[in-house]
N, C-alpha and C positions, 0 to 999 in steps of 0.2 A: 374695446376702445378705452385707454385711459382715459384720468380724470380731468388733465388737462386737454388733451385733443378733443373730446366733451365738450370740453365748456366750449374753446376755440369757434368748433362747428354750429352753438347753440350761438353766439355773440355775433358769427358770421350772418346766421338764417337771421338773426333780432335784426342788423346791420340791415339787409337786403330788404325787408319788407319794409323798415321804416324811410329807406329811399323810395321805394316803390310807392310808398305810401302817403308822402310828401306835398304837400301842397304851396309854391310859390304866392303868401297872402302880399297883402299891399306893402303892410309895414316889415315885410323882410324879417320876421321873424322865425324860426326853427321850431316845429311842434314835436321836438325830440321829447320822451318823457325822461322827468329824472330816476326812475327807476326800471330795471328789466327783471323779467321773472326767469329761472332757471327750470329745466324740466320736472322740477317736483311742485312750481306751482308758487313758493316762495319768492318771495321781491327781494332785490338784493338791486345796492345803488349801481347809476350808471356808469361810478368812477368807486373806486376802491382805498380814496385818498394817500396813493403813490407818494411816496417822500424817498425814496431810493433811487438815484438818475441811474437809469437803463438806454440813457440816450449817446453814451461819451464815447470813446475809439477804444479800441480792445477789448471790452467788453462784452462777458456772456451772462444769458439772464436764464435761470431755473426757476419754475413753478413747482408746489406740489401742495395738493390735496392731502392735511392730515385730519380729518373730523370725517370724511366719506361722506361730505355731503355734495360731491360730484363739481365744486367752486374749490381752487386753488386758495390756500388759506396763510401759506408761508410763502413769500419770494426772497431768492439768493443771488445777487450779482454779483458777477466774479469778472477780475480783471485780470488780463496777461502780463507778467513781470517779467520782465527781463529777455533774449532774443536769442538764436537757435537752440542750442542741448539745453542751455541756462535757462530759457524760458516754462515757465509755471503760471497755473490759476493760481488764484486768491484771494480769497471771499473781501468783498469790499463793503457789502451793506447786506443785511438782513430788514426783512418787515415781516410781520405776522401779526394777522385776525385774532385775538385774544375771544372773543365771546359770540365767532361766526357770524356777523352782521352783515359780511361784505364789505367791512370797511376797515384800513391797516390799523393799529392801533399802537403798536412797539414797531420802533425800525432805531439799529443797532449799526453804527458806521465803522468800519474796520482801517488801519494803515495798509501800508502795502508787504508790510511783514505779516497780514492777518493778526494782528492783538486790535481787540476795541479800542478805541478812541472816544466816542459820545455815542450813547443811547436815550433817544425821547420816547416817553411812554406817555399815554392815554388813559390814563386810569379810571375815568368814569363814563369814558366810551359817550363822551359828546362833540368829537371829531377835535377837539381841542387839545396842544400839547400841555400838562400839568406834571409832568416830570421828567426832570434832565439827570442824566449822570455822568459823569466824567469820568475816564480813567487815565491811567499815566504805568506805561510800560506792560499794561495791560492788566492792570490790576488799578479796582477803584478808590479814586480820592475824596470827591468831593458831589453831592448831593442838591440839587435845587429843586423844591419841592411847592407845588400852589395847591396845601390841603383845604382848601375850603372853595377852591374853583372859581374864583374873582377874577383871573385872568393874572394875578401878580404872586412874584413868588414872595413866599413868608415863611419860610426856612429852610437853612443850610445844612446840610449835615457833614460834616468833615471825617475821612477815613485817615489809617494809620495800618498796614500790613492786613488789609484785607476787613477790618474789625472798627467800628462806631469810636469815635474818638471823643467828638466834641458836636454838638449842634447848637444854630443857632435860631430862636424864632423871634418872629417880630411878632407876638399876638396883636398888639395897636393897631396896627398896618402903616403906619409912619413912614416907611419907606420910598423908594421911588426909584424909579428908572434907573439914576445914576446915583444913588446915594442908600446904600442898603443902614438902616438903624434898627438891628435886634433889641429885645427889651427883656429875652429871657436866654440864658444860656446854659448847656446840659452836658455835665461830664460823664463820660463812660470808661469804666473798668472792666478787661474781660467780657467787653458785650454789656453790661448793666452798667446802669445809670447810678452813680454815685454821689452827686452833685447837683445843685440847680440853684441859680443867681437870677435875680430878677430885680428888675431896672424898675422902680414904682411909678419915678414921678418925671420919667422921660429924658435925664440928663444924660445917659447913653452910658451911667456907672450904675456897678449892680448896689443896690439898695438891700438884698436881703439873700441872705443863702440858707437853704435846706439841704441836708445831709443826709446820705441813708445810715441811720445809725444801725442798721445789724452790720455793714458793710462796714464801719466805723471801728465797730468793738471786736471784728473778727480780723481787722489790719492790725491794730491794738495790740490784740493776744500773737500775731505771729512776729510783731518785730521784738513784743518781749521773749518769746520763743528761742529767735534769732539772734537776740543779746542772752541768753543765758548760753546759748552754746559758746557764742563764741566765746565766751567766760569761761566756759568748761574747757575750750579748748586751750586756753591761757594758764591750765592749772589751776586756777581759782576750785578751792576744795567746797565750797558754800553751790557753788553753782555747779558741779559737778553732781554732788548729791541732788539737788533741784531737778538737774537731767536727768538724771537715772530712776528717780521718782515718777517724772511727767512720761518716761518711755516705757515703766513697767504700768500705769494706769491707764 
């Protein structure tokens, strides 16, 4: 018996007895508990906090158990494009249990060509979304991130060919709903952080910038690298020796 027809028959048997088990009180309330346990004995919630709609037309929905703990831990809904020979699945939404709790944690939304679109992650596994990601042609742009778990975001991270561009944070928390006001701002070279502006006194201009000076001195040395060649390549005899110098050292 797989791992999902497993679970199925274990949710079914939980299902049965707690009808059977049921008692009509005054106040019409339901003595469903919020948690059921799985054949090992372990609680695992009543609800898996589903954020993938498996309820639409054309769609088919895949479970699969990857931890072997007998609970279905990733789901794939796939929707039918297009109608006879032309017709194809195509993954439309991902979710997956990050840290086996029972409860979804990342769910990843797809177009109908299958490239991402937006991914919400959970990153402190308190049932709350605290990271958005964007992509565009299926490749990521843009970053919304709530690292201190206040329920609000307080930095942006802007991509550029797959690779950290630019971020923005509001350390203050100044922001709001409809009015985002960073107070620090951070440039990235190559993946590293080159750059950093910060806004002191709240007027929304940067106030002060920090440099990575090894990043500084090594841009430095290769644009004067890149003017002595081209010097050499101009016949310039001063630079020419310079070159041939810097290539035999």
């Amino acid at each position: 018996m797989n791992a999902v027809v497993r679970r199925t028959v274990v949710r079914l048997a939980i299902a049965l007895t707690l009808a059977l088990g049921c008692s009509d009180d005054d106040d019409g309330r339901s003595t469903t508990p919020d948690t059921v346990e799985d054949t090992s004995g372990a609680e695992r919630p009543a609800t898996d906090n589903q954020r993938c709609d498996t309820s639409g037309q054309n769609l088919e929905v895949s479970e699969y158990d990857t931890s072997g703990d007998d609970w279905a831990d990733v789901r794939k809904v796939f929707k039918t494009v297009g109608e006879g020979r032309l017709a194809r699945l195509v993954l439309v939404c991902r979710e997956a249990d990050l840290n086996g709790d029972g409860t979804k944690d990342v769910v990843r939304f797809y177009n109908d060509e299958g490239r991402p679109l937006r991914e919400e992650a959970d990153r402190n596994f308190d049932g709350t979304i605290d990271e958005l990601t964007f992509f565009d042609r299926g490749r990521i742009v843009r970053q919304e991130i709530d690292s201190n778990y206040d329920g609000r975001v307080d930095t942006k991270v802007f991509y550029e060919n797959g690779q950290p561009l630019r971020a923005e944070r509001d350390i203050a928390g100044r922001s709001t709903a409809s009015l985002w006001r960073p107070d620090t701002w951070e440039y990235y070279e190559e993946g590293r952080m080159v750059r950093t502006g910060l806004d002191v006194d709240g007027d929304g201009r940067v106030d002060r910038w920090d440099r990575d000076a090894e990043w500084m001195r090594r841009r430095e040395a290769e644009a004067a690298a890149q003017r002595e060649a081209e010097s050499a390549e101009d016949g310039d005899p001063e630079a020419q020796d310079a070159a041939a110098e810097e290539a035999e050292g």
